[in-house]
C-alpha positions as CSV (number, residue, x, y, z in Angstrom):
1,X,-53.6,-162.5,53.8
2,X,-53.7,-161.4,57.2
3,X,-52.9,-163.8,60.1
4,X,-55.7,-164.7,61.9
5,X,-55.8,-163.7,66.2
6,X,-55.0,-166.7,68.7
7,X,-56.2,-167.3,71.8
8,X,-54.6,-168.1,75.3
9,X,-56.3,-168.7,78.0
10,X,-54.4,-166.4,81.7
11,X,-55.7,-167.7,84.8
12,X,-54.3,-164.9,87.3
13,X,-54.0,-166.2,91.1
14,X,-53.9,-163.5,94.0
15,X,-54.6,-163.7,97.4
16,X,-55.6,-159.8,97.1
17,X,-58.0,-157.7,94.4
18,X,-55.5,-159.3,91.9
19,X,-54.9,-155.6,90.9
20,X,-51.5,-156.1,91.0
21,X,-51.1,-159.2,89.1
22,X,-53.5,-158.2,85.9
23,X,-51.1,-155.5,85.3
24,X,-47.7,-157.1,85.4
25,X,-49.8,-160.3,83.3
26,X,-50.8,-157.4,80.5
27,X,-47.7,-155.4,79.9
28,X,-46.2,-158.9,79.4
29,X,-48.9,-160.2,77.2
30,X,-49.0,-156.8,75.1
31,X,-45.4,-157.9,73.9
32,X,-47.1,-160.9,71.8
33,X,-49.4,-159.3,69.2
34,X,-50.6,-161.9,67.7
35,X,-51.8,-163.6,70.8
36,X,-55.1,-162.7,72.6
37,X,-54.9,-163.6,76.3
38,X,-58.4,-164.7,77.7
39,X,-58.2,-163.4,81.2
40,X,-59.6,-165.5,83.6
41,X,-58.9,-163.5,87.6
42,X,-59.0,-165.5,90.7
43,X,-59.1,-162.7,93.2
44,X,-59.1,-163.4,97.1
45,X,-57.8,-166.9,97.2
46,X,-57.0,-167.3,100.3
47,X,-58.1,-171.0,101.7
48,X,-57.4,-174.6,100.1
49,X,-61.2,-174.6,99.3
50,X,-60.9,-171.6,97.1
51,X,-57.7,-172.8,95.5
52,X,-59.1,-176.1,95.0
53,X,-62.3,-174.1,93.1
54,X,-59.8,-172.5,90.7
55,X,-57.7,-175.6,89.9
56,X,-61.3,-177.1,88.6
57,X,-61.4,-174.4,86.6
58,X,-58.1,-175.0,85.4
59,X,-58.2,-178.5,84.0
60,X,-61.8,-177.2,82.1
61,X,-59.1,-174.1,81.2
62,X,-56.0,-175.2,80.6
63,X,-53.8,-171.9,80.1
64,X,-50.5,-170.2,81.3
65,X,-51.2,-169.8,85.2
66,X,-49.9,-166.6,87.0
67,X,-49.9,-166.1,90.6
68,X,-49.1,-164.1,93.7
69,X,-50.1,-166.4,96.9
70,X,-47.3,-165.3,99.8
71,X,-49.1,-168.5,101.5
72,X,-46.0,-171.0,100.5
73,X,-48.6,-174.0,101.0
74,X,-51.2,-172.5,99.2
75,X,-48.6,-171.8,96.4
76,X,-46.9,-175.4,96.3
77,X,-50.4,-176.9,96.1
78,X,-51.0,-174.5,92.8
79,X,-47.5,-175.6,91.5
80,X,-47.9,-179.4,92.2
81,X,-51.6,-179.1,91.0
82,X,-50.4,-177.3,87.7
83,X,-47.4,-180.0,87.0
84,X,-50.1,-182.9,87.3
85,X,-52.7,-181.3,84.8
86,X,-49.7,-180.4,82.6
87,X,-49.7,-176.5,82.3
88,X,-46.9,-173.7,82.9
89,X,-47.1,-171.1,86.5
90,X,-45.4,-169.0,87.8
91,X,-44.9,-166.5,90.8
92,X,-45.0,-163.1,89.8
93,X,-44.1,-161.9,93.6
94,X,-41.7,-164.2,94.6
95,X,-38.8,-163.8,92.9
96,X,-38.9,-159.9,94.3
97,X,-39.7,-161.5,98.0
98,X,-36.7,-163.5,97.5
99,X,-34.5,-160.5,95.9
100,X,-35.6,-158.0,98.9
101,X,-34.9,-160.6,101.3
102,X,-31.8,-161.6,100.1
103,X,-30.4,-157.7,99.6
104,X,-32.3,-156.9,103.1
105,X,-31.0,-159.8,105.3
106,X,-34.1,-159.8,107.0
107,X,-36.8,-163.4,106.8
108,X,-40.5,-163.7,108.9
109,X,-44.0,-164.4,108.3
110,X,-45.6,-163.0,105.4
111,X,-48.8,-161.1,105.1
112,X,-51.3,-162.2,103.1
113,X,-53.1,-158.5,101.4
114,X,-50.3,-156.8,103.0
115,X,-50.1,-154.2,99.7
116,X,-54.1,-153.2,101.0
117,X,-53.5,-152.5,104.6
118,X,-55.8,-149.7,105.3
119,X,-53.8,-147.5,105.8
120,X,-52.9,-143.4,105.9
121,X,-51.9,-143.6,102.4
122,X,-54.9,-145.7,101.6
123,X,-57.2,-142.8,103.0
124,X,-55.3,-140.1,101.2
125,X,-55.9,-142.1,98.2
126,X,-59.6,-142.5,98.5
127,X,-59.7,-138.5,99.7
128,X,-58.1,-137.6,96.2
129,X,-60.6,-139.4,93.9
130,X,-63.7,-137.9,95.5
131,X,-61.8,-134.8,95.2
132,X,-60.9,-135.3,91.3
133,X,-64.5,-136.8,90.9
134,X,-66.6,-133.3,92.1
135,X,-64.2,-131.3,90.7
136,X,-64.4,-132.6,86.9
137,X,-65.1,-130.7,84.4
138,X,-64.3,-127.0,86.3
139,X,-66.9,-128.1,88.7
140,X,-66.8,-126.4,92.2
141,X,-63.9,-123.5,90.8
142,X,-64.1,-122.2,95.0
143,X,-62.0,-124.7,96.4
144,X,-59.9,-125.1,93.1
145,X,-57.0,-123.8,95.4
146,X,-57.3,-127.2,97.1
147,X,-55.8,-129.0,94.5
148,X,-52.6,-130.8,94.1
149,X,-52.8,-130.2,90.3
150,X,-55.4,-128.7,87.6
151,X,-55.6,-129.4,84.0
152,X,-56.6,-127.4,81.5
153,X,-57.2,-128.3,77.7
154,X,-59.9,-128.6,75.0
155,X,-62.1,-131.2,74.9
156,X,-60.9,-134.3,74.0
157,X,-57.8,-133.7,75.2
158,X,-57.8,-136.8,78.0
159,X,-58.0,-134.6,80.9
160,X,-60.5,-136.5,82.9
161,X,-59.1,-140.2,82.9
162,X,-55.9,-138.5,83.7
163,X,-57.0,-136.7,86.7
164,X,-58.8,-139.9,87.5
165,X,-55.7,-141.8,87.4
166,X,-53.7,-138.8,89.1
167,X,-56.1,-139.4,92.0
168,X,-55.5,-143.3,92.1
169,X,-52.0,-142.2,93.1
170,X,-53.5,-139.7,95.7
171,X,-53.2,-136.6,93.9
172,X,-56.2,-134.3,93.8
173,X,-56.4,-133.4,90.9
174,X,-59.1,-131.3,89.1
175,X,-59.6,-130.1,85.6
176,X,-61.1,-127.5,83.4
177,X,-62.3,-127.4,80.0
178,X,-60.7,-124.5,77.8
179,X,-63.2,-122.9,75.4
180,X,-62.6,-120.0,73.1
181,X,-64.8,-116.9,73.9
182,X,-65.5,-117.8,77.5
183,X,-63.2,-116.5,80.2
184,X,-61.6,-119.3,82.3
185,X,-62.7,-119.5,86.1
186,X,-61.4,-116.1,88.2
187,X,-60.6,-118.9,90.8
188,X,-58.2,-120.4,88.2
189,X,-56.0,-117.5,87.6
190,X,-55.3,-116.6,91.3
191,X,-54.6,-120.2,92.0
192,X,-51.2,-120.3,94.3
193,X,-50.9,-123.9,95.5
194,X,-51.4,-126.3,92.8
195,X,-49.6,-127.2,89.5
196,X,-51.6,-125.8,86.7
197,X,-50.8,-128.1,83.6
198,X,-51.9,-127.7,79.6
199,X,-53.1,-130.4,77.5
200,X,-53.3,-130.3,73.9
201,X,-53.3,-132.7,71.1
202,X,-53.0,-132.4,67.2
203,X,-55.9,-131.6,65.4
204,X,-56.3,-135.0,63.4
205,X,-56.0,-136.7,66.9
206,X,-58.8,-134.4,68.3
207,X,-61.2,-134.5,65.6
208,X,-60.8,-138.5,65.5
209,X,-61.8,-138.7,69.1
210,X,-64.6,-135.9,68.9
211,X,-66.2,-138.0,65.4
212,X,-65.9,-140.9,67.6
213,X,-68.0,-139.0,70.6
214,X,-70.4,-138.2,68.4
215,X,-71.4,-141.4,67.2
216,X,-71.1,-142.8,70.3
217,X,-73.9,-141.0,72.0
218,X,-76.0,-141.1,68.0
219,X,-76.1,-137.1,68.1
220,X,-74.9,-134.1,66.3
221,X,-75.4,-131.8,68.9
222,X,-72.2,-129.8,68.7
223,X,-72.1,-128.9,65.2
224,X,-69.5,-129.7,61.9
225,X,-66.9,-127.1,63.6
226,X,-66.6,-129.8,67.1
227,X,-64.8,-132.0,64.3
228,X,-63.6,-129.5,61.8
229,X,-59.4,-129.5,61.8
230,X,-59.5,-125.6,60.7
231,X,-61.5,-124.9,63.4
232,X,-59.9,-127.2,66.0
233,X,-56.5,-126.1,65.1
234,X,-57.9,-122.2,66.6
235,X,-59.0,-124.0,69.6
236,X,-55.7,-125.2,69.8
237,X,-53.7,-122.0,69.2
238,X,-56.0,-120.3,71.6
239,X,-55.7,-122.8,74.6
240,X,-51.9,-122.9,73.8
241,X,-51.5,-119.0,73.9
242,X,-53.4,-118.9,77.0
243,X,-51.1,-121.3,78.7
244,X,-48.4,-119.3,77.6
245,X,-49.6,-116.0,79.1
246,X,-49.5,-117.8,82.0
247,X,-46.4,-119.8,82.2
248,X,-48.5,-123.1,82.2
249,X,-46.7,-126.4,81.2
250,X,-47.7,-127.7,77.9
251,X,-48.0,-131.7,77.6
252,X,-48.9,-132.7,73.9
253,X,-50.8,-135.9,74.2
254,X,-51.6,-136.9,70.7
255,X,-48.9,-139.9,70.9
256,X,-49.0,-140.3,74.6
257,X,-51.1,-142.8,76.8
258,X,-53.3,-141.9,80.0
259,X,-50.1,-143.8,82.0
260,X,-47.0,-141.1,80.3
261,X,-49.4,-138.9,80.3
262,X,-49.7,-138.6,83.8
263,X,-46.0,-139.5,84.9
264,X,-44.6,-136.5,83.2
265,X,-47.4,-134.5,84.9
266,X,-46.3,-136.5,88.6
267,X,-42.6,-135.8,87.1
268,X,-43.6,-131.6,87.2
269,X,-45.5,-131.6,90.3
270,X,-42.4,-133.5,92.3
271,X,-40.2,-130.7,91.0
272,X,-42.6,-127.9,91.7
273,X,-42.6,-129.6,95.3
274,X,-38.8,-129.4,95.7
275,X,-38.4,-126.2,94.7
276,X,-41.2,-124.8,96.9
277,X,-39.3,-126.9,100.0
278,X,-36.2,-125.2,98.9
279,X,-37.3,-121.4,98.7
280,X,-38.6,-122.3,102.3
């Protein structure tokens, strides 16, 4: 018989967006199967009123408490709070404040939201997701040269979350479906600054996510050869060949999430940046 899921509830604590802190709390959690975290994120806390909202919470709550508050005050009054109701915290940030410190010999203030300082790379951020965003798809192929990377790939082959998450690390990224029978974008092929990368998949893994697609939008539109593995498998061959003719990286994604996905891709375009700095 099959154990049956439990529940935790994981109150997260940041003086930020809490970005930060949700994924540090869900790497850790993913390590304990059998346990479903309830995520509860307290995002912006940044006054004793606010902190004194989400301790309420917490004795209606009770859970495993997770934090980043640089505000020591703000952070001792969680920690005393938590002790009295009876439930384990802890500071995700501090122990690095303290390594840093210690390794860095240096001490001050500390700034509240100072990972979101609006900043140059903030901006270049920001400039590469509305970038990625119009140029989804093989949208827009004119300005295709303006791109830190492309991908290229069949459908289903995850190019647009990772060019979304590419962007989210300020790379403009844009990407372009391959399709047998139509010729990809001239624009493409005389390409000279960015990183032109291939994405392909196994057929099983393809036809899986296309079946899926399907039934989520209730239509048959595309026909049985969108999910046929014979027919895939050409797609695949095709897309792989073309990539070949042109010296294109090939990343296989089929066992790969959106996250390796895109840091082999980062991995490529750093190198293709140091050689291009060294030939100059």
């Amino acid at each position: 018989m099959k154990n049956r899921e439990s529940f935790f509830h994981l109150h997260m604590i940041s003086d930020a967006t809490g970005e930060t802190l949700l994924a540090v709390a869900r790497a850790a959690a993913a390590q304990h199967a059998d346990m479903r975290a309830i995520e509860h994120v307290h995002a912006m806390v940044r006054t004793v009123k606010q902190l004194d909202r989400v301790i309420a919470e917490l004795e209606e709550k009770p859970g495993i408490v997770l934090y980043t508050l640089v505000d020591r005050e703000l952070a001792e009054r969680l920690e005393s709070e938590c002790r009295r109701i009876g439930i384990p915290t802890g500071s995700v940030l501090e122990p690095i404040l303290q390594l840093l410190q210690s390794y860095l010999g240096t001490s001050g203030p500390r700034r509240v939201g100072a990972q979101h300082v609006l900043d140059a790379e903030y901006f270049r951020r920001i400039d590469a997701l509305n970038f990625t965003m119009i140029h989804d798809d093989g949208h827009l192929p004119a300005s295709f040269d303006d791109a830190d990377v492309i991908l290229v790939g069949i459908s289903r082959t995850s190019k647009t979350p990772t060019s979304i998450y590419l962007a989210n690390r300020g790379i403009k990224t844009a990407n372009i479906p391959i399709v047998p029978g139509i010729p990809i974008p001239r624009q493409l092929e005389e390409a000279k600054h960015p990183l032109i990368v291939g994405l392909t998949a196994s057929p099983e893994r393809i036809s899986q996510l296309r079946e899926n697609r399907i039934l989520g939008l209730n239509a048959a539109a595309h026909g049985e050869a969108y999910v046929d593995k014979a027919s895939i498998a050409a797609e695949i061959a095709f897309a792989r060949k073309l990539c070949q003719r042109h010296d294109w990286p090939i990343i296989d994604v089929t066992r790969r999430s959106i996250e390796e996905t895109a840091a082999a891709i980062m991995a490529l375009h750093q190198a293709a940046r140091s050689r291009n700095v060294a030939e100059t």
